[in-house]
N, CA, C and O atoms as CSV, one atom per row, in Angstrom:
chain,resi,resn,atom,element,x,y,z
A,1,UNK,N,N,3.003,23.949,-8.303
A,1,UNK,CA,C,3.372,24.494,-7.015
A,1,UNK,C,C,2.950,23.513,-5.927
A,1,UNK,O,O,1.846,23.025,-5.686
A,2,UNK,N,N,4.195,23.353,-5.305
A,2,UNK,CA,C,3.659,22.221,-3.811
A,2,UNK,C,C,2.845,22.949,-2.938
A,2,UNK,O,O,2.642,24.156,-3.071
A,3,UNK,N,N,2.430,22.340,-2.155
A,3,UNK,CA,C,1.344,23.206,-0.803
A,3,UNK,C,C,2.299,21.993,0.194
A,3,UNK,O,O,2.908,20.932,0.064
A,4,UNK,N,N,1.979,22.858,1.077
A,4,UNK,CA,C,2.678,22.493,2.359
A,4,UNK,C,C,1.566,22.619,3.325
A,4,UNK,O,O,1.092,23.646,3.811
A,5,UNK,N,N,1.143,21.017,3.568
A,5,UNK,CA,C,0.237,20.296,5.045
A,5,UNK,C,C,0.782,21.307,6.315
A,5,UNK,O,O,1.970,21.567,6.511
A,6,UNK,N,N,0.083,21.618,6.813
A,6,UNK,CA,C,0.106,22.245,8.139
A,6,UNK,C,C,-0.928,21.190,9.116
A,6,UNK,O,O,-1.971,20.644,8.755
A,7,UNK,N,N,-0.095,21.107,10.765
A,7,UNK,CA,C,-0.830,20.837,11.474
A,7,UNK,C,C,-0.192,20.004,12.344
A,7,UNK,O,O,1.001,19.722,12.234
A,8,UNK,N,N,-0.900,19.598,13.192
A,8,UNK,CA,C,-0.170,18.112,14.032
A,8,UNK,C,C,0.215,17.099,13.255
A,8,UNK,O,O,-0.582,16.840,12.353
A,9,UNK,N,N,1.396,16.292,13.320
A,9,UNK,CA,C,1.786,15.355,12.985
A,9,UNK,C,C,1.763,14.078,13.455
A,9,UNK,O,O,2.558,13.965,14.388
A,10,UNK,N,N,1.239,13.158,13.225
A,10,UNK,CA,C,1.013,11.523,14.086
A,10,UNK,C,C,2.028,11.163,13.060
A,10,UNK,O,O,2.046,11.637,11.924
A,11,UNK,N,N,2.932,10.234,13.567
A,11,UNK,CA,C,3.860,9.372,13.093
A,11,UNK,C,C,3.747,7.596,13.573
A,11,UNK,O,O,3.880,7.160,14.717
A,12,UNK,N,N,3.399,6.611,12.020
A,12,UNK,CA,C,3.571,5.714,12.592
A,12,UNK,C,C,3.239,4.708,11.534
A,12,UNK,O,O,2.480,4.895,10.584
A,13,UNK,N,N,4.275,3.009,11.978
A,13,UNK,CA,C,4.079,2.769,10.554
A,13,UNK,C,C,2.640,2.031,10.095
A,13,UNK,O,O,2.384,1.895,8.898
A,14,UNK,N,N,1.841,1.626,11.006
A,14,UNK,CA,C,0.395,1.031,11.286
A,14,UNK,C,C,-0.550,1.832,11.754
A,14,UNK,O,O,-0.134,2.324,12.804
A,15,UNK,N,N,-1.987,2.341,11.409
A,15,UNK,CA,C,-2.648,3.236,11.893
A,15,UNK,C,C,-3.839,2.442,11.636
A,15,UNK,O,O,-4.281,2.439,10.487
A,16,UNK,N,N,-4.551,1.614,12.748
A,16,UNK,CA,C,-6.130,0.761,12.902
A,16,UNK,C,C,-7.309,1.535,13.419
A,16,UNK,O,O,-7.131,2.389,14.288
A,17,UNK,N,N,-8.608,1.263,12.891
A,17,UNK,CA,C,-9.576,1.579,12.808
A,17,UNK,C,C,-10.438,0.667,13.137
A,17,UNK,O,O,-10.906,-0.061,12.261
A,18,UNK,N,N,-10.892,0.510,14.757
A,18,UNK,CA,C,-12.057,-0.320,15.430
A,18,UNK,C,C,-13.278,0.191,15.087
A,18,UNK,O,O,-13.607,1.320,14.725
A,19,UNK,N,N,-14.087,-1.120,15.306
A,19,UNK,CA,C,-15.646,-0.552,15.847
A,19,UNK,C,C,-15.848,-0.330,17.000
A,19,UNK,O,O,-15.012,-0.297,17.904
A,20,UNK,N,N,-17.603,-0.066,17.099
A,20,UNK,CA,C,-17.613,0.196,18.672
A,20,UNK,C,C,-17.611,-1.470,19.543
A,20,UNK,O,O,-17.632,-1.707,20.751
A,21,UNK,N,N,-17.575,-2.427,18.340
A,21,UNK,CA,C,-16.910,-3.711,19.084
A,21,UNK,C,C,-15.902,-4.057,19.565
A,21,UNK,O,O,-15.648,-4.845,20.475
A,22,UNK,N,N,-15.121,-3.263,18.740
A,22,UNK,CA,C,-13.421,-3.588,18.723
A,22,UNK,C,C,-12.990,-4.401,17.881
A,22,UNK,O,O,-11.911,-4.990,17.947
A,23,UNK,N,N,-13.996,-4.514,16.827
A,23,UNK,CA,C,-13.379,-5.201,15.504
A,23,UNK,C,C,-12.384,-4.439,14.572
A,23,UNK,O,O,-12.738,-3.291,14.301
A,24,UNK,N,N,-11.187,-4.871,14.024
A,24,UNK,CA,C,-10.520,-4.236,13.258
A,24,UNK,C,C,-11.500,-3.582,11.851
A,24,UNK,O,O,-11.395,-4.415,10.951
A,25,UNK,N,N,-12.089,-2.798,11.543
A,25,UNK,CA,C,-12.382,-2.238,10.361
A,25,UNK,C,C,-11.391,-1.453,9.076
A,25,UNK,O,O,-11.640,-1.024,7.949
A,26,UNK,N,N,-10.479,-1.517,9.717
A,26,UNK,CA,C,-9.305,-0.578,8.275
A,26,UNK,C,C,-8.000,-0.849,9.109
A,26,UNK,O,O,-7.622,-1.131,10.247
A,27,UNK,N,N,-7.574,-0.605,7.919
A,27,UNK,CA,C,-6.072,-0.989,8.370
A,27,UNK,C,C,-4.808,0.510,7.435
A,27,UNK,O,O,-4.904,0.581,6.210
A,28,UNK,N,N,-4.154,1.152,7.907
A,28,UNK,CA,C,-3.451,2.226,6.669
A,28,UNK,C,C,-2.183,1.619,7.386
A,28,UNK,O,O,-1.939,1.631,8.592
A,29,UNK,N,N,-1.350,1.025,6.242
A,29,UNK,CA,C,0.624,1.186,6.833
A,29,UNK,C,C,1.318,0.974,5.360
A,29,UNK,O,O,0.938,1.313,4.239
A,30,UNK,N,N,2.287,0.397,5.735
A,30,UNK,CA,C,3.312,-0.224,4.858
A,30,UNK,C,C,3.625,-1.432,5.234
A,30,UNK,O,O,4.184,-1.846,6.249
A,31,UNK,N,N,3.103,-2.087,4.079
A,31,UNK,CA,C,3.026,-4.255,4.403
A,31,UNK,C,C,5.154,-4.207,4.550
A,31,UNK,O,O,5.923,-3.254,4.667
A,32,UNK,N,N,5.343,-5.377,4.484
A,32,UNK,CA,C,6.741,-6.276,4.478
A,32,UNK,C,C,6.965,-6.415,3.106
A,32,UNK,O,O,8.029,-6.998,2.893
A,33,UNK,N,N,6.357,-6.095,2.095
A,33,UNK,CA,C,7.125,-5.715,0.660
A,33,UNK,C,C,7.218,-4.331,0.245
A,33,UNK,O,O,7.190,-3.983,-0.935
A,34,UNK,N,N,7.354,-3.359,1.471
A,34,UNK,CA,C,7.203,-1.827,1.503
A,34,UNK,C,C,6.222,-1.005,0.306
A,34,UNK,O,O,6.446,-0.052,-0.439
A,35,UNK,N,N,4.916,-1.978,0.557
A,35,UNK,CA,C,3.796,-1.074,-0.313
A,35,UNK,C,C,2.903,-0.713,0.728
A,35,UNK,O,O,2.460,-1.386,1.659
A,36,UNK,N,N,2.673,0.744,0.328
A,36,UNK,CA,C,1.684,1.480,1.310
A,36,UNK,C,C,-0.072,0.713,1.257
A,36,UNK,O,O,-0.674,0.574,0.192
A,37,UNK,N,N,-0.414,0.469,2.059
A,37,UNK,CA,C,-2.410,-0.337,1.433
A,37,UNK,C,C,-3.123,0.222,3.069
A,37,UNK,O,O,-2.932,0.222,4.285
A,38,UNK,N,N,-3.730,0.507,2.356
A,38,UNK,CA,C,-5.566,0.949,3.021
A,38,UNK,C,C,-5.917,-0.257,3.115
A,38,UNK,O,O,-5.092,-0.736,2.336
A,39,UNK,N,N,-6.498,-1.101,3.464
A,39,UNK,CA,C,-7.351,-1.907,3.705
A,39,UNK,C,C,-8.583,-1.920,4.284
A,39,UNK,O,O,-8.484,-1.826,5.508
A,40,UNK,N,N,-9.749,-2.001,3.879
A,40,UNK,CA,C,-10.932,-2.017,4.611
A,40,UNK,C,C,-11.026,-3.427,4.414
A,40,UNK,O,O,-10.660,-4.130,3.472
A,41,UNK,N,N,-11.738,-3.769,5.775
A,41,UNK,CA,C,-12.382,-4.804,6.034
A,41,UNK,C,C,-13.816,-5.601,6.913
A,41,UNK,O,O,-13.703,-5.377,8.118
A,42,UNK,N,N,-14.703,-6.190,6.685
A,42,UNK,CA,C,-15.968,-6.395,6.849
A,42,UNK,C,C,-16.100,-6.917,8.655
A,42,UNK,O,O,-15.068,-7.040,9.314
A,43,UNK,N,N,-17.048,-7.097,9.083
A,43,UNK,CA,C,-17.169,-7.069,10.566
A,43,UNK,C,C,-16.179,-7.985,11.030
A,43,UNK,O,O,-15.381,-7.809,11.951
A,44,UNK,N,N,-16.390,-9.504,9.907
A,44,UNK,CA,C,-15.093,-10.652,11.147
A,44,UNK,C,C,-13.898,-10.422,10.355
A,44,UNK,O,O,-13.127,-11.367,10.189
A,45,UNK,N,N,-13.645,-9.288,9.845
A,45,UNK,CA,C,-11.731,-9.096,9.830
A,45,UNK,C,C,-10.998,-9.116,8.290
A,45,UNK,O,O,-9.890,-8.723,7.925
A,46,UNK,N,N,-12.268,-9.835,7.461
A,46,UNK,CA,C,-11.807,-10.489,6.249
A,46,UNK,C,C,-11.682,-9.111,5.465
A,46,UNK,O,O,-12.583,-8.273,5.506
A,47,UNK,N,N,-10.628,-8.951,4.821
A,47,UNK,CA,C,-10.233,-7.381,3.779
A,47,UNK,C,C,-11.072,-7.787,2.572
A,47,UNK,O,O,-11.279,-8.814,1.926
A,48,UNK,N,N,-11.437,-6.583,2.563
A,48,UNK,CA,C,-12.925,-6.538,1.334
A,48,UNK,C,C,-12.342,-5.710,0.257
A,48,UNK,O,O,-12.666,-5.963,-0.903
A,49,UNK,N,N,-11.456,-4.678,0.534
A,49,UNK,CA,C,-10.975,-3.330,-0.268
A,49,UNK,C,C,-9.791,-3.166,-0.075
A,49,UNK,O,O,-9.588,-3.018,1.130
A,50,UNK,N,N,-8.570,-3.098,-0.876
A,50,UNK,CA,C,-7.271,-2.277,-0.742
A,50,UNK,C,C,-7.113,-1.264,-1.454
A,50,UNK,O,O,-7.748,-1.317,-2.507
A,51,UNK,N,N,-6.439,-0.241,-1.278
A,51,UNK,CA,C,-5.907,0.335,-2.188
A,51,UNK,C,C,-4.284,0.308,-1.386
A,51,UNK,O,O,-3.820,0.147,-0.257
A,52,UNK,N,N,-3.797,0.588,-2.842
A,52,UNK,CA,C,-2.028,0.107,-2.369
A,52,UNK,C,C,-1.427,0.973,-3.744
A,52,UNK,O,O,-1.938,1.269,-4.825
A,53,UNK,N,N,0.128,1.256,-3.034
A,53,UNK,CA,C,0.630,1.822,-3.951
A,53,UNK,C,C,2.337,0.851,-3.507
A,53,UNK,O,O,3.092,1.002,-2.547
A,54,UNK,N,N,2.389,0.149,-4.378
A,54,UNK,CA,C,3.926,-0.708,-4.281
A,54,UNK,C,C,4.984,0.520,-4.153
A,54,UNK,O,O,4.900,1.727,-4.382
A,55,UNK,N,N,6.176,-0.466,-3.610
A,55,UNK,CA,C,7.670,1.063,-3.340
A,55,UNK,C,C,7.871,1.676,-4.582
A,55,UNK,O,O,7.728,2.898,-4.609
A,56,UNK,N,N,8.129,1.180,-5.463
A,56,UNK,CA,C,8.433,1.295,-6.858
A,56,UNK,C,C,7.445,1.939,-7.928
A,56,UNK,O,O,7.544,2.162,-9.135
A,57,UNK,N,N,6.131,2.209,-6.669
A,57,UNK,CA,C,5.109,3.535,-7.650
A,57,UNK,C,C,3.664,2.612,-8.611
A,57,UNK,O,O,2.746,3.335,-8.999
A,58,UNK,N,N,3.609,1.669,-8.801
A,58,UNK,CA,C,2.441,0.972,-9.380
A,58,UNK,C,C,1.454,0.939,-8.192
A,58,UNK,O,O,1.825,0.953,-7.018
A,59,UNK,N,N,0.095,0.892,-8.615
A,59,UNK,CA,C,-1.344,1.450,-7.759
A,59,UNK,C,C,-2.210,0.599,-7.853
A,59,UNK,O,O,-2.558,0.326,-9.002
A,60,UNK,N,N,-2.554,0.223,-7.267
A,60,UNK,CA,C,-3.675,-0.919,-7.060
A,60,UNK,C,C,-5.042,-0.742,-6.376
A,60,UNK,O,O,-4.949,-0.330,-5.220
A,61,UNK,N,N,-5.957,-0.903,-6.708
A,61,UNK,CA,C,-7.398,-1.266,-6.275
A,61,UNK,C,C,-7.740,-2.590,-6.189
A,61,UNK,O,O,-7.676,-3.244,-7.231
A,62,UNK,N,N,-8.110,-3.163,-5.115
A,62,UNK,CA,C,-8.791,-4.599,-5.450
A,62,UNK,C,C,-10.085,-4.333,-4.909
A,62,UNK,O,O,-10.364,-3.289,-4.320
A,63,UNK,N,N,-10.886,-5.290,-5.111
A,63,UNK,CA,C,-12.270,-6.038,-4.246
A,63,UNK,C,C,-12.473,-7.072,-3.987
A,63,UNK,O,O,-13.060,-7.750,-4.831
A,64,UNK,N,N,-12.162,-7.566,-2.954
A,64,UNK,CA,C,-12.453,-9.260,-2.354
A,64,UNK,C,C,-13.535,-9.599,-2.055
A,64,UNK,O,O,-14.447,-8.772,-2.019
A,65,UNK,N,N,-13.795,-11.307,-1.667
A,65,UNK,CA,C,-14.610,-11.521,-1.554
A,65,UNK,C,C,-14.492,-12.075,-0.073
A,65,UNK,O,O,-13.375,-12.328,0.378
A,66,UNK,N,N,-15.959,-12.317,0.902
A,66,UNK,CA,C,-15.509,-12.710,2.242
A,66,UNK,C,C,-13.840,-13.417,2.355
A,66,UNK,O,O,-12.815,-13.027,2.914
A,67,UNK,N,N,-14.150,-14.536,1.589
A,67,UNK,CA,C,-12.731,-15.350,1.848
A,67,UNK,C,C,-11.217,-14.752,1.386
A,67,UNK,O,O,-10.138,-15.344,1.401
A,68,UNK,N,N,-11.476,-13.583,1.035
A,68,UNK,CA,C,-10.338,-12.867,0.453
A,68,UNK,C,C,-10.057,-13.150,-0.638
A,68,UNK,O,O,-8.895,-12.945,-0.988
A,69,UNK,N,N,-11.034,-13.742,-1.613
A,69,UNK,CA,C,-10.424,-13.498,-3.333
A,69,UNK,C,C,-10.868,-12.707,-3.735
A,69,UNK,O,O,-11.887,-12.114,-3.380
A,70,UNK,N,N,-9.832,-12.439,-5.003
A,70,UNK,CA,C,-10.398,-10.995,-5.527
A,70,UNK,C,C,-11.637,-11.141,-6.869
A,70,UNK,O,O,-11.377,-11.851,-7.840
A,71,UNK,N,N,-12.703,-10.535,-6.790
A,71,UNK,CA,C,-13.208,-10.269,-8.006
A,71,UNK,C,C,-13.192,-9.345,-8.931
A,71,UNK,O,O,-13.566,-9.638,-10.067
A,72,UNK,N,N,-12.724,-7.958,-8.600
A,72,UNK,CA,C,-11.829,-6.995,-9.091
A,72,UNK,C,C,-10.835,-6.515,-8.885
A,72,UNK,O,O,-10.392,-6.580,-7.738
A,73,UNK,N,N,-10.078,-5.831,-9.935
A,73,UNK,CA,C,-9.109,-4.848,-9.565
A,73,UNK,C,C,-8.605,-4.080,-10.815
A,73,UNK,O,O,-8.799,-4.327,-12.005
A,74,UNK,N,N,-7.920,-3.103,-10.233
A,74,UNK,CA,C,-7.896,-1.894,-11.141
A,74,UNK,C,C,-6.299,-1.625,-10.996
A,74,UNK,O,O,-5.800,-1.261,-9.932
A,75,UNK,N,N,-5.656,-1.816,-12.024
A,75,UNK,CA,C,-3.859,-1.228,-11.414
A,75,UNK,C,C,-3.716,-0.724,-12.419
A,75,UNK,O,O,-4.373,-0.806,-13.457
A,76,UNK,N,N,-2.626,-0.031,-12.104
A,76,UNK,CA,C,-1.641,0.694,-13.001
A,76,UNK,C,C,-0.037,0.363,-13.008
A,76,UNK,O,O,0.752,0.636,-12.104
A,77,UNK,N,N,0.142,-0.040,-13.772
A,77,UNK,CA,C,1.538,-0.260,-14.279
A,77,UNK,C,C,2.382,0.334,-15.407
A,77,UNK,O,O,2.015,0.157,-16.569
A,78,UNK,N,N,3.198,0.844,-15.207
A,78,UNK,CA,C,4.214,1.617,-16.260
A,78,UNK,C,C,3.495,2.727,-16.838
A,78,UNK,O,O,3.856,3.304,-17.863
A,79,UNK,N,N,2.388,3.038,-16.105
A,79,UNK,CA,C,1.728,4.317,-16.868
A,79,UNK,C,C,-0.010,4.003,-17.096
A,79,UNK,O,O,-0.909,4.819,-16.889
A,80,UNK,N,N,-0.201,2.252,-17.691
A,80,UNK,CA,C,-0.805,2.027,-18.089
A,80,UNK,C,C,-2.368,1.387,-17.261
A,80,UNK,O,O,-2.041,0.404,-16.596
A,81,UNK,N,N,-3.419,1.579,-17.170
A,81,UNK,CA,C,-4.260,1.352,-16.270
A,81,UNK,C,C,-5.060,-0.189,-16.899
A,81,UNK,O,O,-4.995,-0.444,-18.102
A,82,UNK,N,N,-5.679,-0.985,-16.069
A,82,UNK,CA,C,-5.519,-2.537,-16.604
A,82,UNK,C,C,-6.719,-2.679,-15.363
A,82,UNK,O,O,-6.639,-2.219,-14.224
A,83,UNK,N,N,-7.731,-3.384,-15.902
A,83,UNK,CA,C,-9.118,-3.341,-15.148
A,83,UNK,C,C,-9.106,-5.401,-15.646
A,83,UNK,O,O,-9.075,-5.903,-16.770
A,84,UNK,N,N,-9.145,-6.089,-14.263
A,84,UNK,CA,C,-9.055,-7.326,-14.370
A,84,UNK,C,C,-10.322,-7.934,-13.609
A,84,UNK,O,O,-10.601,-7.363,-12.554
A,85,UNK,N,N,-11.231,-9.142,-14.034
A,85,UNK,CA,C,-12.441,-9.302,-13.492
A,85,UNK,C,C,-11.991,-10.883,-12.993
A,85,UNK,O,O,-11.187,-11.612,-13.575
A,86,UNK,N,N,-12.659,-11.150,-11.895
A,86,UNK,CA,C,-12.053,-12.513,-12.054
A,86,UNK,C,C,-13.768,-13.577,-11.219
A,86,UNK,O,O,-14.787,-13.187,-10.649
A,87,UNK,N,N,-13.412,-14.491,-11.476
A,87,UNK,CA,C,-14.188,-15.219,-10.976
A,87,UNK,C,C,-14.595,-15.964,-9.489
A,87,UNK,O,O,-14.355,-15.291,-8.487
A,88,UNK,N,N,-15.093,-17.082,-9.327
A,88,UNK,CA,C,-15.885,-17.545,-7.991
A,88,UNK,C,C,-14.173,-17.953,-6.994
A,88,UNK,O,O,-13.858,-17.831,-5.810
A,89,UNK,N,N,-13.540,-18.386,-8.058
A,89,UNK,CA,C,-12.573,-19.241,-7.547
A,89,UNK,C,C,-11.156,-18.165,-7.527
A,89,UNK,O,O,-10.137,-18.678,-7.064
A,90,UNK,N,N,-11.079,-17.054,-7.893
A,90,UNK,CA,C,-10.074,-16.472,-8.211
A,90,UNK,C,C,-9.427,-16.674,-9.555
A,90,UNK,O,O,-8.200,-16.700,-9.652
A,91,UNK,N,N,-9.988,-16.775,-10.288
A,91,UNK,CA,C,-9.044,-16.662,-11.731
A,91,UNK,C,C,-9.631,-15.652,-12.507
A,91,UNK,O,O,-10.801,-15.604,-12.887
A,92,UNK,N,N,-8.515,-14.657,-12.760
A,92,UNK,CA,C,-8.588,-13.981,-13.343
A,92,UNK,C,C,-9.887,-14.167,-15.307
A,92,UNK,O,O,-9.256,-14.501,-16.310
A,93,UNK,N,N,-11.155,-13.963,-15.439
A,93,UNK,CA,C,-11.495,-14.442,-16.648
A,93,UNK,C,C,-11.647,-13.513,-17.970
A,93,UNK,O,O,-11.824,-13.842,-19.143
A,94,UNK,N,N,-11.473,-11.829,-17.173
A,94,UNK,CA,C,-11.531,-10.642,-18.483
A,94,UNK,C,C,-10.496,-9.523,-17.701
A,94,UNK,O,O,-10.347,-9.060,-16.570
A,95,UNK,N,N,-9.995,-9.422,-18.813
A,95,UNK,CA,C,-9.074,-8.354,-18.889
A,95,UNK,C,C,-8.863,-7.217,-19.535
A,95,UNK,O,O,-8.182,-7.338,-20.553
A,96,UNK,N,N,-9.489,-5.390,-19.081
A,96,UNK,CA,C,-8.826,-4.578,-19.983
A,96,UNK,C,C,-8.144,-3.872,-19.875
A,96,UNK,O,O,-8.033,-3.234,-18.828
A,97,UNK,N,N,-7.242,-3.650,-21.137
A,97,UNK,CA,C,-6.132,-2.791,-21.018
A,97,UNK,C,C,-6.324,-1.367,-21.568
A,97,UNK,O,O,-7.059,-1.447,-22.553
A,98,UNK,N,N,-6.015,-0.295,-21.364
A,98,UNK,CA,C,-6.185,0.829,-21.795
A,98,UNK,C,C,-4.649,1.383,-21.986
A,98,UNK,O,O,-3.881,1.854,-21.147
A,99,UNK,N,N,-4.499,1.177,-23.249
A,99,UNK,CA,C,-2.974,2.244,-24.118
A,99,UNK,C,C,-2.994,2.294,-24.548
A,99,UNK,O,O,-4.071,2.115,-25.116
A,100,UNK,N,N,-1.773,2.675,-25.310
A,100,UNK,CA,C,-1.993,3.344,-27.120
A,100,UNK,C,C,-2.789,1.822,-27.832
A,100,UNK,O,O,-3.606,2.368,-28.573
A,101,UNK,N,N,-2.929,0.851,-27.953
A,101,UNK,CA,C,-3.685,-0.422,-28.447
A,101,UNK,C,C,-4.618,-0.852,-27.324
A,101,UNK,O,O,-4.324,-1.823,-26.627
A,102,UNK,N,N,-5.516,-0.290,-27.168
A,102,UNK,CA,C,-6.522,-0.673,-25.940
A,102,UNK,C,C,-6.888,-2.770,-26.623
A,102,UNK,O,O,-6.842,-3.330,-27.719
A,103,UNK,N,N,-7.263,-3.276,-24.967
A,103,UNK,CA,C,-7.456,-4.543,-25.773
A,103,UNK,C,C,-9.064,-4.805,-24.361
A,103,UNK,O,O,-9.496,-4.159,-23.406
A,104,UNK,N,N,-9.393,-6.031,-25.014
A,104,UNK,CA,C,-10.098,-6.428,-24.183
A,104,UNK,C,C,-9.925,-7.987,-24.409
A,104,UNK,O,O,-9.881,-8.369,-25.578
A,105,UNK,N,N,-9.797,-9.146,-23.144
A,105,UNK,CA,C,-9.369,-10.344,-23.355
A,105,UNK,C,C,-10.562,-11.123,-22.215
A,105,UNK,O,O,-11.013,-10.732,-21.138
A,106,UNK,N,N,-10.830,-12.518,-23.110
A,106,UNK,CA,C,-11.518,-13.199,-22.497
A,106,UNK,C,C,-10.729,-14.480,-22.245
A,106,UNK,O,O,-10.105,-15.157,-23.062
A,107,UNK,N,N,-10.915,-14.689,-20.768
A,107,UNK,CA,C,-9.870,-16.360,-20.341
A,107,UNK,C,C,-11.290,-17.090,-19.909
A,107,UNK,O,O,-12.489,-16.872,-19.737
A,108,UNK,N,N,-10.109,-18.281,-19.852
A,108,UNK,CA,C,-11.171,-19.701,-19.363
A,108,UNK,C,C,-10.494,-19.638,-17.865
A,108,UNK,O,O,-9.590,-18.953,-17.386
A,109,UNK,N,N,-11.338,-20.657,-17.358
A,109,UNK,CA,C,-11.283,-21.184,-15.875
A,109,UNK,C,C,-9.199,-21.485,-15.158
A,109,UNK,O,O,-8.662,-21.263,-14.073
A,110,UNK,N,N,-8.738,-22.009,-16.374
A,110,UNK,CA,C,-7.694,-22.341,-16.370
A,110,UNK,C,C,-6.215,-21.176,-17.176
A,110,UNK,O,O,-5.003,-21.251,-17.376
A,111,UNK,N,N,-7.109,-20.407,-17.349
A,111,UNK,CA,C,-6.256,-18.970,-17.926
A,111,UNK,C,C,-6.054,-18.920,-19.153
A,111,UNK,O,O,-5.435,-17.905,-19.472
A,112,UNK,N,N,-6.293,-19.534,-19.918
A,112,UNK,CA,C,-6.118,-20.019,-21.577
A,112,UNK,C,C,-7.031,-18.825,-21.779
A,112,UNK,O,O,-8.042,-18.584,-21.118
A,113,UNK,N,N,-6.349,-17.832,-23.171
A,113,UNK,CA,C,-6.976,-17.038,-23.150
A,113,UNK,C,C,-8.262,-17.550,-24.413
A,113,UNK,O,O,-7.954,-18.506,-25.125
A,114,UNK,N,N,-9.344,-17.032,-24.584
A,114,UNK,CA,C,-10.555,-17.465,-25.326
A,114,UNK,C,C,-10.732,-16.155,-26.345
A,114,UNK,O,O,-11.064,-16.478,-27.486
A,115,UNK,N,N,-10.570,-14.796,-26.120
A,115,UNK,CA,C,-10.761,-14.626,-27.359
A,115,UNK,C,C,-10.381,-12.859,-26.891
A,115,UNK,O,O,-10.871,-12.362,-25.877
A,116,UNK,N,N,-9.620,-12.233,-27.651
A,116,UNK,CA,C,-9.151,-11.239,-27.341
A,116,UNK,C,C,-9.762,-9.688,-28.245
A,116,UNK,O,O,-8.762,-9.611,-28.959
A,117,UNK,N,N,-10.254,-8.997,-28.506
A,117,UNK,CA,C,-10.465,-7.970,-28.725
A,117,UNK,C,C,-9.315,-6.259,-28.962
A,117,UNK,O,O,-9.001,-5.701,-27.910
A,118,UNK,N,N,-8.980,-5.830,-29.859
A,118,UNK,CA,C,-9.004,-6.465,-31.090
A,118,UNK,C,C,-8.053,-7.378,-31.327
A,118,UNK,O,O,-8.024,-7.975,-32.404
């Protein structure tokens, strides 16, 4: 059974979240590849956190680092949920998958995978 939101309605496709500096702290819209993302971000601006949901329905979590690489993230694709760790530089170095064959994968610096589970 749906429930039906009651209340005032704000309409809009960008909705920002200052400090009492006037630093941008969050960001909620729809980017230019029409995926919805939350963004939080740290005092000078740099996005630390997304969550995003692409047009086409796949879900994303990341965690950046000041400079905006990611060291985690958590998506879902085709059903399937996929937890990726990555390193100093941005490369992706462990990967798990959770489905009917759950796996767990270890990469090198250069993506070559090193040793996969099972």
């Amino acid at each position: 059974m749906m429930t039906t939101l009651k209340g005032r309605v704000f309409e809009a496709q960008r909705f920002v979240l200052k400090d009492k500096d006037g630093n941008i702290r969050a960001e909620w819209g729809v980017e230019d590849n029409n995926a919805a993302v939350l963004a939080l971000m740290d005092k000078n601006g740099a996005r630390r956190a997304e969550l995003s949901v692409e047009a086409d329905g796949p879900a994303a979590l990341a965690l950046k680092d000041q400079d905006g690489r990611p060291f985690a993230s958590l998506a879902l694709k085709g059903g399937q949920p996929s937890l990726l760790l990555y390193d100093r530089q941005g490369k992706v170095r462990a990967v798990l998958n959770v489905d009917e064959a759950p796996s767990l994968e270890f990469r090198s610096p250069t993506g070559a995978l090193l040793k996969r589970f099972p």
